[in-house]
N, C-alpha and C positions, 0 to 999 in steps of 0.2 A: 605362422601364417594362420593358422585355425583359431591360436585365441585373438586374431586381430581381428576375424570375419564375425567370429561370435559376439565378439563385444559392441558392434554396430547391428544398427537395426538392419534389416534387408534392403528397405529405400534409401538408406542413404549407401548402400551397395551398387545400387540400380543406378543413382544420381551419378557415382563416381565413376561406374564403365562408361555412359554415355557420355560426361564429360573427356572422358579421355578417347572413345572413337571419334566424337564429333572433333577433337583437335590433330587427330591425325588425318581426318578428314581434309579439313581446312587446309592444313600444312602443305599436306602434297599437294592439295590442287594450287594454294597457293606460289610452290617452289615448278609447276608445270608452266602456270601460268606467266610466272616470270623468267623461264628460264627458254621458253618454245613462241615459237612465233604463229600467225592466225595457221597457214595450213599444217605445222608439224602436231597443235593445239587439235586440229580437227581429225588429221590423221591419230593421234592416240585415243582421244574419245573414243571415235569408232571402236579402233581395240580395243580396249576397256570394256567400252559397254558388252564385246562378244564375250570377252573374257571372264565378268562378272557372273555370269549363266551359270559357269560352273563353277566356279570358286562358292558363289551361296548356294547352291546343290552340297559342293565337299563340306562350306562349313554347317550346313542340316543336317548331314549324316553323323558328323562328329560330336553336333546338340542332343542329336536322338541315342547315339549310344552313349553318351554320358549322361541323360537321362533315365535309360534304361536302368543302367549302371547304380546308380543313385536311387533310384527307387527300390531296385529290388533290394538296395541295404534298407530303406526305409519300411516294406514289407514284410522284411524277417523280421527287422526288431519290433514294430505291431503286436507281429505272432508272438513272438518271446514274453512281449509284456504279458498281451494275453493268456497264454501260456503259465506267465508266472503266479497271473492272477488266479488262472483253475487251480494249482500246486496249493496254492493257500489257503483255498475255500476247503478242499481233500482235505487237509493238514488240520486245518479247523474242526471238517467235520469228524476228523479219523480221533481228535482228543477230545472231541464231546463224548464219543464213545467210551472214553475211558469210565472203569468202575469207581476209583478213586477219586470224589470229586474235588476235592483242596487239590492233589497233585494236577489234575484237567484245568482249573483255575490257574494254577503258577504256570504252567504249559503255554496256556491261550495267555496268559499276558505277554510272557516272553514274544511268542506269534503277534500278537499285536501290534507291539514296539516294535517289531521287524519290518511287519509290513507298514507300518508309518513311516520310520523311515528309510524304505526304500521309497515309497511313494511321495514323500515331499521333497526329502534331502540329498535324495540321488542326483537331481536333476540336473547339477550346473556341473559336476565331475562326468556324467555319463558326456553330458554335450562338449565339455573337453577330450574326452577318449582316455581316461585315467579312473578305469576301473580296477588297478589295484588299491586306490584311496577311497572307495566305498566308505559312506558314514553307515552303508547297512551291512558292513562285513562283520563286524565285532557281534551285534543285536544277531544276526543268523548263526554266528558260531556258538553263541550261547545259548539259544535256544533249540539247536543238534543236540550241543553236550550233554544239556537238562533233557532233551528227549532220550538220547542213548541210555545216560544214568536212569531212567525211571523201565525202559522198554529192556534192560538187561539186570535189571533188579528182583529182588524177591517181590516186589509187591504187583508185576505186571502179570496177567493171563498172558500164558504161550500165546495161545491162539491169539490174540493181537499183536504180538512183537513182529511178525512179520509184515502188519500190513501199515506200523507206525513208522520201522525201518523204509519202506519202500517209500514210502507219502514223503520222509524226511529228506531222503534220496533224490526224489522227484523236484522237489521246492530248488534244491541245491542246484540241480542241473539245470534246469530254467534260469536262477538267478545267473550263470555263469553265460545260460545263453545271452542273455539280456547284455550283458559285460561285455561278450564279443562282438556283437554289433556297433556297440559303442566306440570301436577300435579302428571301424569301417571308415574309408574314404576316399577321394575322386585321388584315382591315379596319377602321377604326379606329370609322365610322360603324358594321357589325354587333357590335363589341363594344361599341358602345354600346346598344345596340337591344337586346343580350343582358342585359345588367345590368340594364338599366331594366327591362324586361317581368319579369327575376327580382325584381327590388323587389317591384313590383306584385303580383307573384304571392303573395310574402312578406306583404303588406300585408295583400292580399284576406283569404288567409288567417287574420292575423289578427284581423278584423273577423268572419269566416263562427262564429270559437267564441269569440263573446263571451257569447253562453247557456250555452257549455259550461264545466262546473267541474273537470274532469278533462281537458283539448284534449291530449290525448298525440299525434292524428292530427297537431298544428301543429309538432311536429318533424318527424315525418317528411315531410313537406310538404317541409319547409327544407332534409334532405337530398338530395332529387329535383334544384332548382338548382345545390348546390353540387355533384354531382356533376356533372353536366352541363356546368357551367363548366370545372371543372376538366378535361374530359377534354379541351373545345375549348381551352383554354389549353397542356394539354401536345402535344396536335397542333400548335397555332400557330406552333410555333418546331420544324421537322423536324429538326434535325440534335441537340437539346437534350433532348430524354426517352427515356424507355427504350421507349417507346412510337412514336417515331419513328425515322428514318434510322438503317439499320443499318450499320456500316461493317465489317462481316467479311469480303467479300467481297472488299475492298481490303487488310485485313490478312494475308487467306489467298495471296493474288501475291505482297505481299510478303516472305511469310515465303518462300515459294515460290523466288523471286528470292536470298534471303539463303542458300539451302541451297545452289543451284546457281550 
C-alpha cells in the first residue's frame, strides 16, 4: 500500500477519493430513492440531515488527529535532517583541524561522498521506509573506519581523539535518527476509522438530498473527505511528498563539502 500511494502523484490521490465518495454518494441516494416512497424519502432526509452534524464533527476529529499524528513524524524527521546536517558541518570542521593534512584531505573526501549520498540517493528508499538499504550506509561505514584508524593511530594528538570520536558518534546517531522516521506511518487501525467515518459521511449525505432535485451541496460534501484524506496520506509517508521532509538542508553541506 505505501509503494502504491508513493508511486502516484498526490492529485491523482485526490481525483481517486473523490471519485469513489461521490459514487457512494450517488448509490445510496440512488438505492433510497428507489426503494422509499415521497413521505418515507422525506422522513429520512430529515434524519440524515440531523444525523450528519455529528458524524462530520466524528469524521474532523479523526482528520485532526491523524494530522497531528502525521505531522509530528514530519517534524521530527525535519529536525533529524537538520540535525544531521550540523553533525556534518562539526565533522567537517572537527578534520580541518587536523595537523596532518593529506590524512584531513582523505577524511573530508570520504565525508563528502557520504554526505552526497545521503543527500541525493537516499531519497526514494527513505520515502519507502527501507532504511536498512541506505545507498549512504557503506560511504558512512567507511569513513568511521578511516576516522577510527587515523584518531587511534600513532599519528593523531591525544587531545583531539576525543573530540573526532564524539563528532563521529554524533554524525552516526542523527543518521540512524533520520532512518527512524522513515519507518513512521498512519496507523493502520486510524486509517481505518478514517475511511469508514468518510463512507458514512458520504452515505449520510446522500440520503439527507433525496427530496432534493438539484443536491449540487452532495458534491461538495464529497470534496471535504477527499481532501482531507489526501492531505493525511501525503503527511503519512514524511520523507515522500512535497509537503513533507525537506532534504535541502543536507544538499546545502553537501554541496558546501563539494566546493571546498
Amino acid at each position: 500500500m505505501r509503494d502504491l500511494f508513493i508511486s502516484v502523484p498526490i492529485w491523482v490521490v485526490a481525483v481517486l477519493l473523490l471519485a469513489f465518495f461521490v459514487a457512494v454518494t450517488l448509490v445510496v441516494r440512488a438505492v433510497v430513492t428507489s426503494r422509499c416512497g415521497d413521505s418515507s424519502r422525506e422522513e429520512l432526509a430529515n434524519e440524515a440531515t440531523r444525523l450528519l452534524t455529528g458524524l462530520a464533527a466524528t469524521f474532523a476529529f479523526f482528520v485532526g488527529f491523524a494530522i497531528t499524528v502525521t505531522w509530528g513524524a514530519v517534524a521530527a524527521g525535519q529536525a533529524a535532517v537538520e540535525q544531521q546536517s550540523s553533525a556534518i558541518q562539526q565533522m567537517n570542521w572537527s578534520i580541518n583541524n587536523i595537523p596532518d593534512k593529506e590524512e584531513s584531505a582523505i577524511l573530508r573526501e570520504k565525508l563528502r561522498l557520504y554526505a552526497t549520498t545521503a543527500a541525493y540517493e537516499n531519497t526514494d528508499y527513505l520515502a519507502r521506509g527501507e532504511p536498512s538499504n541506505l545507498p549512504s550506509a557503506i560511504p558512512l561505514d567507511r569513513f568511521q573506519d578511516a576516522l577510527h584508524i587515523y584518531a587511534f593511530g600513532p599519528k593523531a594528538p591525544k587531545a583531539e581523539v576525543s573530540s573526532l570520536v564524539s563528532a563521529a558518534a554524533n554524525l552516526g546517531s542523527t543518521a540512524a535518527a533520520v532512518s527512524a522516521v522513515a519507518q513512521r506511518t498512519l496507523p493502520d487501525l486510524l486509517a481505518v476509522l478514517l475511511l469508514v467515518t468518510g463512507v458514512l459521511v458520504a452515505g449520510v449525505m446522500g440520503v439527507s438530498t433525496v427530496s432534493a432535485r438539484h443536491p449540487v451541496l452532495m458534491l461538495v460534501w464529497c470534496v471535504i473527505p477527499a481532501l482531507s484524506i489526501t492531505v493525511v496520506v501525503a503527511l503519512a509517508f514524511p520523507f515522500a511528498s512535497g509537503i513533507g521532509v525537506d532534504l535541502a538542508p543536507l544538499q546545502s553541506v553537501a554541496q558546501q563539502l563539494a566546493v571546498h
